[in-house]
Steps between C-alpha positions, in 0.01 A plus 500: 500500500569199717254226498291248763747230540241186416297327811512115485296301690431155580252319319187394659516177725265267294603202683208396708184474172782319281561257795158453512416408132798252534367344802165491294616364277716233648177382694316495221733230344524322850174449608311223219174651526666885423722341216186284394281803460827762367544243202093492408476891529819532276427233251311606139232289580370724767552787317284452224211312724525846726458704155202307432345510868548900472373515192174310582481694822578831453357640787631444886300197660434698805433187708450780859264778322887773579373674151109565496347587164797541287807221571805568319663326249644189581874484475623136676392208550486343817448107583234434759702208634859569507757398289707315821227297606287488152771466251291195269208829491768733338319566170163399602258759390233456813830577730585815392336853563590807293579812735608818467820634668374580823286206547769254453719677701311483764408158464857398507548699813257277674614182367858582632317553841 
């Protein structure tokens, strides 16, 4: 019995999203405040004082009353001042706000505006 011959296609144009984490990227390492604030969010340091921030605050901040009775747990930490501007304020405990997902999301969307 004679067979389908096999379809091939073209792969999926993926161009355009891996431009733009290369561009991120590239301006990240360009600008001094972006490369400034890359290096303290990458370095061990951070890491462990976000652990401990998390761990001490377990529960999103919830600085705008979004959750009513029952905020969700708090997942990132997010400096009040940023990192650009703020850098020296990094790993200072009275600059930093546990939030959950959402919350620093939008947060960061209305920084960036």
């Amino acid at each position: 019995m004679p067979t389908k011959p096999p379809q091939h296609s073209l792969p999926k144009f993926t161009a355009p999203s891996h431009a733009r984490q290369v561009y991120d990227r590239q301006t990240r390492r360009m600008t001094a405040g972006l490369r400034i604030a890359s290096d303290l969010r990458n370095s061990n340091f951070w890491k462990r004082v976000r652990l401990t921030y998390i761990s001490r605050n377990p529960i999103c901040e919830n600085p705008h009353g979004w959750h009513g009775e029952f905020p969700p747990p708090a997942q990132e930490v997010h400096h009040k001042e940023s990192l650009q501007t703020a850098p020296h304020l990094a790993f200072v405990h009275s600059n930093l706000m546990a939030l959950c997902v959402k919350c620093h999301a939008k947060f960061s969307q209305e920084e960036r505006q």
